[in-house]
Wavefront OBJ file of the C-alpha trace (Angstrom):
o trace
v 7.775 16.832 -48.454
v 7.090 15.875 -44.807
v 5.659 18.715 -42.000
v 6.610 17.501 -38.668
v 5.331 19.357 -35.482
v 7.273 20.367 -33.004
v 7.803 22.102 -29.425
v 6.833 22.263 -25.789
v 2.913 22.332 -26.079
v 3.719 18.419 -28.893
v 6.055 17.084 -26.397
v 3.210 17.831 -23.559
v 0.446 16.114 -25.126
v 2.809 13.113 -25.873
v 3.839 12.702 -22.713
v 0.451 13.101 -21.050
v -1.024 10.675 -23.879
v 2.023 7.907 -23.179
v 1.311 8.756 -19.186
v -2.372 7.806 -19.441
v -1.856 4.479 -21.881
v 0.532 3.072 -19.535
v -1.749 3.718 -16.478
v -4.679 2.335 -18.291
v -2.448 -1.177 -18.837
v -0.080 -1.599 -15.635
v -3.022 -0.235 -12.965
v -5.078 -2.981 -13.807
v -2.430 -5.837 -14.439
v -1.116 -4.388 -11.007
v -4.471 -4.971 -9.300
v -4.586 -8.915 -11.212
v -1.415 -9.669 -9.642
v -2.603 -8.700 -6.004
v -5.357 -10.442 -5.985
v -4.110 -13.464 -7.291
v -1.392 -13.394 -4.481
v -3.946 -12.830 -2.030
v -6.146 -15.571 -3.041
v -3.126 -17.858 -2.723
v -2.441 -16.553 0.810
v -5.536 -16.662 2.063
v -7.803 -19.031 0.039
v -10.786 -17.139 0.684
v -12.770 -14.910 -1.816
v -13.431 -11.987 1.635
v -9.168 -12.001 2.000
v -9.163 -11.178 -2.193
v -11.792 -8.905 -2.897
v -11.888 -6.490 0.690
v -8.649 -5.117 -0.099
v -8.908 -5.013 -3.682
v -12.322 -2.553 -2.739
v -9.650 -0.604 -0.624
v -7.754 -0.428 -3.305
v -9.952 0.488 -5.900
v -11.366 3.012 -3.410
v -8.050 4.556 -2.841
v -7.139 5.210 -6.271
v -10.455 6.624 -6.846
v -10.822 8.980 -4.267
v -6.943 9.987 -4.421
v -7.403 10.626 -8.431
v -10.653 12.291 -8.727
v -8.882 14.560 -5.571
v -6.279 16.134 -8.098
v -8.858 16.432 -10.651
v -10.868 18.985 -7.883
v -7.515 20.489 -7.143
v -6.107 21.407 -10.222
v -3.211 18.950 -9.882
v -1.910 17.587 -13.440
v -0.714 14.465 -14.193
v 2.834 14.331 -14.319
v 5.477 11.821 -15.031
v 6.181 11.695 -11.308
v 2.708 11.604 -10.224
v 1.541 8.529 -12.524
v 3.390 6.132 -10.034
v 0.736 6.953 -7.360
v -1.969 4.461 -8.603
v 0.962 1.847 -8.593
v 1.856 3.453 -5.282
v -1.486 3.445 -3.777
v -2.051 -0.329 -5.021
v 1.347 -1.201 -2.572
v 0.241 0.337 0.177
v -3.251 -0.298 0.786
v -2.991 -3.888 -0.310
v 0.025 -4.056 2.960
v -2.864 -2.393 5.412
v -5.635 -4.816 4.239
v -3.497 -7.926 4.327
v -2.360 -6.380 8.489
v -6.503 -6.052 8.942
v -7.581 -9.591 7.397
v -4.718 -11.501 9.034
v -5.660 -9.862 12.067
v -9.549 -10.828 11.598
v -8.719 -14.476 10.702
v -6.479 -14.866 14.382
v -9.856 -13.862 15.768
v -12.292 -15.600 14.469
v -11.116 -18.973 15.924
v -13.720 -19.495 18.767
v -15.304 -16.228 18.154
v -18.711 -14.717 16.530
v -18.727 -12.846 13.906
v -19.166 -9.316 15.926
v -16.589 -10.274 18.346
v -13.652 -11.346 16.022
v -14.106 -8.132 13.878
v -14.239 -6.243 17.179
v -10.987 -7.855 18.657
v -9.631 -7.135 15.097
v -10.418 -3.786 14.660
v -8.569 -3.528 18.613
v -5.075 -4.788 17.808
v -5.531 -3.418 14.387
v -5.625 0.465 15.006
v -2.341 0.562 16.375
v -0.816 -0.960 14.656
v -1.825 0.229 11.442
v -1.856 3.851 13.215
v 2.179 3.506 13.447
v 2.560 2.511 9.843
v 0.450 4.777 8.489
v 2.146 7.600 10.317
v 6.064 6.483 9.843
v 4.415 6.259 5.789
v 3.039 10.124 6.078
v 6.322 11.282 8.074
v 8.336 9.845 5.195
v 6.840 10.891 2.444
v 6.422 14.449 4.367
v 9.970 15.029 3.442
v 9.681 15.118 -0.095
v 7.706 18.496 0.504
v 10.585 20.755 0.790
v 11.980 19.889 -2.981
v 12.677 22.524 -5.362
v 10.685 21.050 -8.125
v 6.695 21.559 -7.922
v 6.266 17.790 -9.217
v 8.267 16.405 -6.112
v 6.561 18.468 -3.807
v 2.864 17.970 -5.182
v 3.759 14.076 -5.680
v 4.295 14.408 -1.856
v 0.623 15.940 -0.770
v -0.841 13.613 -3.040
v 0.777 10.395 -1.316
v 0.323 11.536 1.827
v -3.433 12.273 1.241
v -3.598 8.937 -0.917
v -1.663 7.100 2.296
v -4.564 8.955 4.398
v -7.200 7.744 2.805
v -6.007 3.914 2.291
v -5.604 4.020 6.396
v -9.192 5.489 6.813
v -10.425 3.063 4.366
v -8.995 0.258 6.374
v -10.231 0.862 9.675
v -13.689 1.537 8.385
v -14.569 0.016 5.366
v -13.128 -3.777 6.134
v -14.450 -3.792 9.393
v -17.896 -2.455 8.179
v -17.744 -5.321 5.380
v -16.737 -7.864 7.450
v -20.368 -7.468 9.971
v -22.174 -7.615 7.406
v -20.795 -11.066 6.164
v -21.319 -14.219 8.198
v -18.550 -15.942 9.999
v -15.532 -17.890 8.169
v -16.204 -22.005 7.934
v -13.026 -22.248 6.983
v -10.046 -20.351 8.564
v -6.476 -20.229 6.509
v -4.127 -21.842 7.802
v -0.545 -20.248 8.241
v 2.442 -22.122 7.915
v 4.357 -21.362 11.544
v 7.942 -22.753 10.187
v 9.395 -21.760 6.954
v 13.094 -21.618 5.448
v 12.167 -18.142 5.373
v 11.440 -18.302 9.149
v 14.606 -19.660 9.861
v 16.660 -17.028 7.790
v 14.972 -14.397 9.778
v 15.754 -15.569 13.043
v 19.617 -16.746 12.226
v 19.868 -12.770 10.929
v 18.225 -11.405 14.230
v 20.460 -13.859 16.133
v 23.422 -12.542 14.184
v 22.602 -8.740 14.819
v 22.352 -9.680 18.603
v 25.472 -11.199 19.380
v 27.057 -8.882 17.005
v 25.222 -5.776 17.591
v 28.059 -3.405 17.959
v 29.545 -4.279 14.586
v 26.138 -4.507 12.998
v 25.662 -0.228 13.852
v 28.970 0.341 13.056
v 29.158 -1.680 9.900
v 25.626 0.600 9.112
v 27.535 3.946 10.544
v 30.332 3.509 8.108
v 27.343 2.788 5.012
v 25.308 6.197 6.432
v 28.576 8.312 6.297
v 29.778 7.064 2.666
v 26.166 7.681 1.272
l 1 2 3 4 5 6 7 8 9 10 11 12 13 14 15 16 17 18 19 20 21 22 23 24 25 26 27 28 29 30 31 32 33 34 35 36 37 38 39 40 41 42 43 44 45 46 47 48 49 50 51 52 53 54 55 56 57 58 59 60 61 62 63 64 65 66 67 68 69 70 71 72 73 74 75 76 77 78 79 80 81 82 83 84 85 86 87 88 89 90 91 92 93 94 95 96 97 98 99 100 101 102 103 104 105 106 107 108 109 110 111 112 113 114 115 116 117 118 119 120 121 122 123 124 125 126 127 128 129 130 131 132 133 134 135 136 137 138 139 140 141 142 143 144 145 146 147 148 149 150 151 152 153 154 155 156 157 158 159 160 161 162 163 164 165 166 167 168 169 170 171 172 173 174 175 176 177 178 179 180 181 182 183 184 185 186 187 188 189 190 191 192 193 194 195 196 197 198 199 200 201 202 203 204 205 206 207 208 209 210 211 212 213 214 215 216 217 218
């Protein structure tokens, strides 16, 4: 004959078992794939491995931060590494794009100066809409939602702080670009995005009542 175990306390240390094996293997392939993408966007080994140190950084602080608070890993809240990898690689590719527009005709100090300039705003803006959105989640009924939400909102936090400090702080300390990336200023992509914004122009009226009509049947 064959015991099998059963119940809650089983099905708990499955789950949190499966949780932690998948983090262990997508985390990592996660982190491959972003730096491989920014390597073939911006050629350079300072535009690959700055925001992967964000990144890493993020992840670290934001998971050893539920660790201090108590906060278990959930099904919901094993997306945030994933999560964290998203955003902080979008607010190191807005601060090394930034840096490599300045560096033409500029020292070192200056360009990461100029950066860091038109960078806070900007960055400010999307980091806040970010933290607004995910706010909302706060108010849901079940404690995995609303703890998912802190923790995103502290992780989104962190990824902005790490931005505005530790890139710039990197960058002095490096010496200035020989080469500076190229970017491609006409695209097929390009030209899709203008045709669209020319379309919503001339069109606008249908274009928010087309998007009226989608908000009401949702």
């Amino acid at each position: 004959e064959k015991i099998y175990a059963n119940g809650d306390p089983i099905f708990t240390q499955e789950i949190e078992l499966g949780l932690q094996r998948d983090a262990d293997v997508l985390v990592p392939i996660a982190l491959v794939i972003i730096m491989i993408g920014l390597y073939f966007f911006f050629r350079t080994l300072r535009g690959v491995f700055l925001p992967a140190l964000v990144i890493i950084l993020c992840i670290g602080w934001i998971m050893g931060l539920m660790g201090h608070l108590g906060l278990p890993q959930t099904v919901v809240s094993t997306a945030i590494p994933l999560l964290m990898v998203a955003i902080a690689t979008s607010y190191g590719v807005h601060a090394l794009l930034m840096y490599y527009e300045e560096t033409v005709g500029q020292d070192q100090k200056t360009a990461v100066r100029n950066m860091l300039a038109k960078l806070f705003p900007v960055l400010s803006f999307v980091a806040f809409t970010t933290l607004l959105g995910t706010s909302s989640l706060v108010v849901f009924d079940v404690l995995s939602i609303r703890e998912f939400a802190v923790e995103v909102m502290i992780g989104t936090g962190v990824a902005y702080l790490m931005t505005v400090t530790v890139i710039p702080a990197a960058l002095s300390l490096m010496k200035a670009p020989t080469k500076v990336p190229t970017v491609v200023q006409e695209n097929w992509l390009d030209g899709a995005l203008v045709r669209l914004t020319e379309f919503s122009v001339r069109h606008k009226y249908k274009v928010l009542g087309g998007y009226g009509v989608l908000v009401a049947v949702c």
